[in-house]
C-alpha positions in Angstrom: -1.5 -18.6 -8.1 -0.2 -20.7 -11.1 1.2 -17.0 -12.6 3.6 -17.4 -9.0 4.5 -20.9 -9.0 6.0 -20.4 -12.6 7.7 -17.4 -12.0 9.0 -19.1 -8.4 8.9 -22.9 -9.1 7.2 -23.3 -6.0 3.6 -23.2 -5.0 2.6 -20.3 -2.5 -1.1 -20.6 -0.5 -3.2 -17.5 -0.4 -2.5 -16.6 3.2 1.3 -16.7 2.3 0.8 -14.5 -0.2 -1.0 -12.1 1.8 1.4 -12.2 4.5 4.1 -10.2 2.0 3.4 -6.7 2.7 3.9 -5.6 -0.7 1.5 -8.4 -2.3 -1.2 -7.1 0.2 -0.7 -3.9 -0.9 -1.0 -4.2 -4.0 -4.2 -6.3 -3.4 -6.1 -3.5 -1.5 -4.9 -1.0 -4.4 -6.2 -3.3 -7.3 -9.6 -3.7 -4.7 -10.1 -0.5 -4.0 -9.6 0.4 -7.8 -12.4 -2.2 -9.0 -15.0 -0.8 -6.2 -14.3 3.0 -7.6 -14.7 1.8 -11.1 -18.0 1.8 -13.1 -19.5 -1.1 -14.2 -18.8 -0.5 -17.8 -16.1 1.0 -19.1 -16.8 4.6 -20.8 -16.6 4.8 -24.8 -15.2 7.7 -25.8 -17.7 10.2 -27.8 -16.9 9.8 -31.6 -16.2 6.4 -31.7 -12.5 7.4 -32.3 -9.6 4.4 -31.7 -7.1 7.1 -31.0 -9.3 8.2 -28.3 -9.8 4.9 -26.7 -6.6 4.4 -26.5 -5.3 7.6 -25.5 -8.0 7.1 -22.4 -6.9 3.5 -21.1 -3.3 4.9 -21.2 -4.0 8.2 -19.0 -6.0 5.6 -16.6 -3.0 3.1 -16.4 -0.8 5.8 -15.7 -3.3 7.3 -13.3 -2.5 3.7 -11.3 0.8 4.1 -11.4 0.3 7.5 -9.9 -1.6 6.0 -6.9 0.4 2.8 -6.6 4.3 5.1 -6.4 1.6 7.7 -3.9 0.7 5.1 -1.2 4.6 3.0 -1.7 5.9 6.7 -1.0 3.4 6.7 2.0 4.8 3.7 3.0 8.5 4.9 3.6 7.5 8.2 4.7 5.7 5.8 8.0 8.9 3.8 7.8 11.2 6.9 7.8 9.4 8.3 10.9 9.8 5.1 12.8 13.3 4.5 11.7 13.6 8.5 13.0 11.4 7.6 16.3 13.5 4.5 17.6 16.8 6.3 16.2 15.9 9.4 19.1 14.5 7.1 21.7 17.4 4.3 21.4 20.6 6.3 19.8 22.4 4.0 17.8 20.5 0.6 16.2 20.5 -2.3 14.2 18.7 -2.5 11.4 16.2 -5.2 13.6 16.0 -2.8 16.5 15.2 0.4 13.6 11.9 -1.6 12.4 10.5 -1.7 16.0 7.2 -0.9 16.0 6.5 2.6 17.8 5.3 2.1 21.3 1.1 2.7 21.5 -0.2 6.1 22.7 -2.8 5.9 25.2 -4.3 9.1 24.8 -6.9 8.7 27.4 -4.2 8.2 30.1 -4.9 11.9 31.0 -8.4 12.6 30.8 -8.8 9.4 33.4 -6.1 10.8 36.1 -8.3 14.3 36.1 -11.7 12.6 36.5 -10.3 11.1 39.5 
C-alpha cells in the first residue's frame, strides 16, 4: 500500500485496489504461484552460483510466461464479446462493445420436454 501511494501520491484502500481488474489479476497470479510453490526453495546439486542463478531466472521468466498466457486469455474473452455484441447489435460504441454477453440458460430446454 505505501509502494502505491508513492508512486500515486494518494492513498488507495485494499478493496479499491482490488476493484482494478488488472491489480486483481495479478493478485490471484502471485496466489496461485505461492500455493504451487514448495516451501523451500530448491538448491541446485553442486552448490554452483551459476546454477542458482541460472534457476531463479528460468522461473521468473516462467511467470512471465503465465502472466502474458492468462492477459492473452483475457483479450481473447474480450475479443469474443466485442465479436458477440458487434453480430447481435451491428454498429457500437465502445460502451455498448463491453456489454456483458447475455446468460445462457441451458436448462431452458430440458424443462419445456419434461412438461
Amino acid at each position: 500500500m505505501r509502494h502505491t501511494e508513492i508512486l500515486l501520491g494518494r492513498r488507495f484502500s485494499r478493496q479499491g485496489l482490488h476493484k482494478q481488474a488488472s491489480i486483481a489479476a495479478a493478485f490471484r497470479q502471485a496466489k496461485a504461484r505461492l500455493k504451487s510453490k514448495p516451501a523451500e526453495p530448491v538448491k541446485a546439486s553442486g552448490g554452483s552460483r551459476e546454477l542458482v542463478v541460472m534457476q531463479e531466472r528460468i522461473d521468473s521468466l516462467l511467470e512471465e510466461v503465465r502472466f502474458f498466457k492468462a492477459q492473452r486469455d483475457g483479450f481473447f474473452e474480450k475479443f469474443a464479446t466485442w465479436q458477440n455484441n458487434a453480430r447481435t447489435y451491428g454498429r457500437l460504441s465502445v460502451d455498448q462493445l463491453n456489454m456483458p454477453l447475455d446468460r445462457v440458460d441451458r436448462g431452458s430446454s430440458d424443462r419445456a420436454r419434461a412438461k
